[in-house]
C-alpha positions as CSV (number, residue, x, y, z in Angstrom):
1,X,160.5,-77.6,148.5
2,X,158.9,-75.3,146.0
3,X,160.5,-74.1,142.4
4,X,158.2,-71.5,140.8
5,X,159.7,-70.7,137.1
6,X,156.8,-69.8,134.9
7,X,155.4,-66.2,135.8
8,X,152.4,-64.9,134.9
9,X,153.2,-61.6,134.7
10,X,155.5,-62.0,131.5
11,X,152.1,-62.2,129.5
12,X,149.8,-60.6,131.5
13,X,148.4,-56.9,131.4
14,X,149.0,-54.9,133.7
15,X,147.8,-51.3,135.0
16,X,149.7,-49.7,138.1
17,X,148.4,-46.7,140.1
18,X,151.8,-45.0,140.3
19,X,154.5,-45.3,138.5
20,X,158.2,-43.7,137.5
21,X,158.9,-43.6,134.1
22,X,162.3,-44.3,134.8
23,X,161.8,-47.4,136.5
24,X,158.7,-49.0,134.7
25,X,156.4,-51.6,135.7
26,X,157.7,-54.0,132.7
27,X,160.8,-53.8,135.6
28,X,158.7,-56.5,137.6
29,X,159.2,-59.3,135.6
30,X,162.5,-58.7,133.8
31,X,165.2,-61.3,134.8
32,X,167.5,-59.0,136.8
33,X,166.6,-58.5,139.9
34,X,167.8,-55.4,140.2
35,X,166.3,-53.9,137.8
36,X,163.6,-52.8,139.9
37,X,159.9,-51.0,139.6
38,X,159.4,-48.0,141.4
39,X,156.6,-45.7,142.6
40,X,155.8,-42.5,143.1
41,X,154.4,-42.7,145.9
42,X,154.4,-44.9,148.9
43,X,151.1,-47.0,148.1
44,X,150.1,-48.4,144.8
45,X,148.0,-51.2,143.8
46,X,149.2,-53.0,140.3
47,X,146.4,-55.2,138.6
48,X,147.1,-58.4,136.1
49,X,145.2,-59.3,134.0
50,X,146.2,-62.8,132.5
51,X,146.1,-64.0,128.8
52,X,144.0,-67.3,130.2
53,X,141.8,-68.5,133.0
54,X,144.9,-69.4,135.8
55,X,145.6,-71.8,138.9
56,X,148.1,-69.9,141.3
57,X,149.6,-71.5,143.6
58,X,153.0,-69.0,144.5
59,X,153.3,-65.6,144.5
60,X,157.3,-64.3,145.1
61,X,158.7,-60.9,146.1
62,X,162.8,-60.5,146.0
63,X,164.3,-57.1,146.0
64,X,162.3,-54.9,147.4
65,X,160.8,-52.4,150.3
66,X,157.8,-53.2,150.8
67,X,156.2,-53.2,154.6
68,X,152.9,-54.7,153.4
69,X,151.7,-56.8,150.3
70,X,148.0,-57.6,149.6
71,X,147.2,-59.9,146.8
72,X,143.3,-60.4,145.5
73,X,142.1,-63.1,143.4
74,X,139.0,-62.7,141.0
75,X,137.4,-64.6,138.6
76,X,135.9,-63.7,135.0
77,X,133.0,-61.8,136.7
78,X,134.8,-59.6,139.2
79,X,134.1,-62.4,142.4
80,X,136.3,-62.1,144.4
81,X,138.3,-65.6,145.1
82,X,140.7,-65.3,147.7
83,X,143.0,-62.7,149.8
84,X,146.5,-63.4,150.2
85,X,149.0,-61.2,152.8
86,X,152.4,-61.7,151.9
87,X,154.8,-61.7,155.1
88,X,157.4,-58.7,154.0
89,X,160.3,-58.9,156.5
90,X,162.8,-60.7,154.6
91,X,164.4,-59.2,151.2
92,X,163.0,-62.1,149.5
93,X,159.6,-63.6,150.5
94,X,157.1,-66.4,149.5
95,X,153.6,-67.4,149.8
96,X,151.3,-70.6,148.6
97,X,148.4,-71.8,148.3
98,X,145.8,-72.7,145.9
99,X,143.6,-70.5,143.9
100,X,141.7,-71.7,140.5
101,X,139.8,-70.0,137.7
102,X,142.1,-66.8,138.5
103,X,141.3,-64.0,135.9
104,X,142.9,-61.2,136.9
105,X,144.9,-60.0,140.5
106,X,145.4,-57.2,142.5
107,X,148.5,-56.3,144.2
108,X,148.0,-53.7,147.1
109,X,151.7,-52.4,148.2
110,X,152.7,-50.4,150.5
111,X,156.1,-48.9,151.8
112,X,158.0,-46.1,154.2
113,X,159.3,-44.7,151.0
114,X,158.4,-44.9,147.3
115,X,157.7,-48.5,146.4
116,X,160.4,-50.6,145.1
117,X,160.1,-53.6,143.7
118,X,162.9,-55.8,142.0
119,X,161.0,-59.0,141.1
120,X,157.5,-60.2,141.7
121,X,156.0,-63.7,140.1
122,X,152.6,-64.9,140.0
123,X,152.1,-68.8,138.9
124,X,152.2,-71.9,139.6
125,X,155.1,-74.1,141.3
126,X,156.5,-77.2,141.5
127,X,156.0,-78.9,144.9
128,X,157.7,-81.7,146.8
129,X,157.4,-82.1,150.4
130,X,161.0,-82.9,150.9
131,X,162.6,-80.9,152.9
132,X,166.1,-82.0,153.0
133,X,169.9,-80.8,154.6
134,X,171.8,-79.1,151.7
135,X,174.9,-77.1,152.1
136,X,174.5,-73.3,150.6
137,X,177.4,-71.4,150.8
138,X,178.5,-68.1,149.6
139,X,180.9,-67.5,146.8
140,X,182.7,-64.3,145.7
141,X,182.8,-62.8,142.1
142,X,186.0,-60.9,143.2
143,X,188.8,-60.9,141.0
144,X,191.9,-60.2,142.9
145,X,195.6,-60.5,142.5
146,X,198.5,-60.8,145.0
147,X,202.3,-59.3,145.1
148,X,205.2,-61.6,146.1
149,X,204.8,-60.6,149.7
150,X,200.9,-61.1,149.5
151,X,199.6,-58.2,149.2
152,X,195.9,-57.9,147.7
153,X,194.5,-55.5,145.2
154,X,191.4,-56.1,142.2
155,X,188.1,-55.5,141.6
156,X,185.2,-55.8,143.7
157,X,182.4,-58.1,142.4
158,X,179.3,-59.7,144.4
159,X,178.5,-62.4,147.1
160,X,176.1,-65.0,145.8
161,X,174.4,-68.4,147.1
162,X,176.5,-71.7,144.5
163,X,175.5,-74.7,145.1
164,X,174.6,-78.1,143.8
165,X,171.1,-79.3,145.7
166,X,169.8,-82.7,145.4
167,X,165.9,-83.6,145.8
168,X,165.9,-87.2,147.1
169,X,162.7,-89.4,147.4
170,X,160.4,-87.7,144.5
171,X,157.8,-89.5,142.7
172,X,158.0,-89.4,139.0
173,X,155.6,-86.9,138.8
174,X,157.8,-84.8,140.8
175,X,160.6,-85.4,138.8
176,X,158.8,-84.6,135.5
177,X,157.8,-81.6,136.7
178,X,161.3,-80.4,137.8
179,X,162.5,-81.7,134.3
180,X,160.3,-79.1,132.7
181,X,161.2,-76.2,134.6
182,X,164.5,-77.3,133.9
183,X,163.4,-77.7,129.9
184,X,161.6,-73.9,130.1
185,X,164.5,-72.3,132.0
186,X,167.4,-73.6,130.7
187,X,171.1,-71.9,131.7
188,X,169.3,-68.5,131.4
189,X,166.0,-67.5,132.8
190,X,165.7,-67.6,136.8
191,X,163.5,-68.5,138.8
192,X,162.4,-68.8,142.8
193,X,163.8,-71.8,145.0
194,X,162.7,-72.3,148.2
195,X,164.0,-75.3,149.6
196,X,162.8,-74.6,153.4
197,X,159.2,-73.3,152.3
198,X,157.5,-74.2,155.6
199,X,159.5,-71.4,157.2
200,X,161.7,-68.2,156.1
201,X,162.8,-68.1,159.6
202,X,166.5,-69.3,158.7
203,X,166.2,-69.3,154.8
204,X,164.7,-67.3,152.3
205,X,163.5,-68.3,148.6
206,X,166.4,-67.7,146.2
207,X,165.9,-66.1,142.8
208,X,168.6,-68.0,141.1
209,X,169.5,-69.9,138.0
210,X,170.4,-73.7,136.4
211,X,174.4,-73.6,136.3
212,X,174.7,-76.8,134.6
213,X,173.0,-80.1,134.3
214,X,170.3,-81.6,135.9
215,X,171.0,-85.6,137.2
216,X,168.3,-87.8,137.2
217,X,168.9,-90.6,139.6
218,X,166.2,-93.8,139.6
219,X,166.1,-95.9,143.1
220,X,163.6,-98.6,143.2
221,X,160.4,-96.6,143.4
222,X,161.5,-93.3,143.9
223,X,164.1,-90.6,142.3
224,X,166.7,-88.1,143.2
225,X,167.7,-84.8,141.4
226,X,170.7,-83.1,141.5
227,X,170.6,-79.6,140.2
228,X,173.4,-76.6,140.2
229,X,172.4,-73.1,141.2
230,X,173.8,-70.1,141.6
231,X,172.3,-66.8,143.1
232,X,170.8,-64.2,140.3
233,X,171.5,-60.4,140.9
């Protein structure tokens, strides 16, 4: 399980290579997903440059088109650190690892059509290696109404992932660390939660947000969280 919440990006400065004016780079890090970034052409490279000296250990894509995404780490002196290829065949995608002393990064995208990009996120994350069963199911936003004889009419809303997840078997570390995402995100700001993140095969990340509290439960040596989520557009 991996929750990344604090991006990078948010303070960083950033230079892109192409760019619409109508759909700005500041578009990357803004909390609706589909308020995306595009490009004017089909390759473009976007370099961050962050406020401090980082560790990265996630980088997250979710809305977009790309067919290939490059990501180079350097340090203070332009050394280069490490090369990351993000996998870009799901709508949402994921990779970690570990990378310290991070200065700035480059971001080499490419794409059949202009770039698109709805979210990306550069940080750290929270890690647990529990990968437990959860139920996920979709819920509807649709607001309908029925005649006498049932027949439906309303509005047409979205189709997002609600659910409560529960962590089991986390050290207190583990928990702390999920108690201060839950402390810097509140109700409000999303974040990536990727509860399979040894494989994307049957389940993506989801960009999503806390829907209500967080339960802390203490057994003998180890915790369990409990935490409501619902799907962010």
């Amino acid at each position: 399980m991996r929750l990344s919440y604090l991006n990078l990006l948010k303070t960083a400065t950033l230079s892109i290579t192409s760019e619409n004016a109508n759909y700005p780079i500041k578009n990357i890090y803004h909390n609706w997903k589909k308020k995306y970034f595009e490009a004017e052409s089909t390759t473009t490279t976007l370099t961050a440059t962050f406020d401090e000296i980082s560790d990265i250990t996630s980088v997250c894509v979710a809305y977009h088109n790309l067919s290939s995404c490059t990501v180079k780490f350097y340090d203070y002196s332009d050394t280069l650190l490490d090369t990351w290829t993000l996998v870009c065949s799901h709508e949402t995608e994921a990779q970690y690892g570990s990378v310290s002393g991070v200065s700035y990064a480059e971001f080499v995208c490419t794409s059949l059509d202009n770039v698109q990009i709805g979210v990306l996120f550069i940080g750290d994350s929270v890690y647990s290696g529990i990968e437990s069963d959860q139920s996920i199911p979709l819920s509807s936003s649709d607001s309908i109404s029925a005649s006498s004889d049932n027949q439906i009419s309303g509005r047409t809303g979205s189709v997002v992932r609600s659910a409560s997840v529960s962590i089991p078997l986390l050290t207190a570390s583990e928990r702390k660390e999920i108690e201060c995402a839950f402390y810097e995100c509140g109700l409000i700001t999303p974040f990536f939660l990727d509860l399979w993140d040894s494989s994307h095969d049957y389940f993506e990340p989801i960009y999503c947000h806390f829907t209500g509290d967080l339960s802390v439960t203490h057994e003998a040596n180890f915790d369990t969280i409990t935490m409501n989520i619902e799907e962010v557009n």
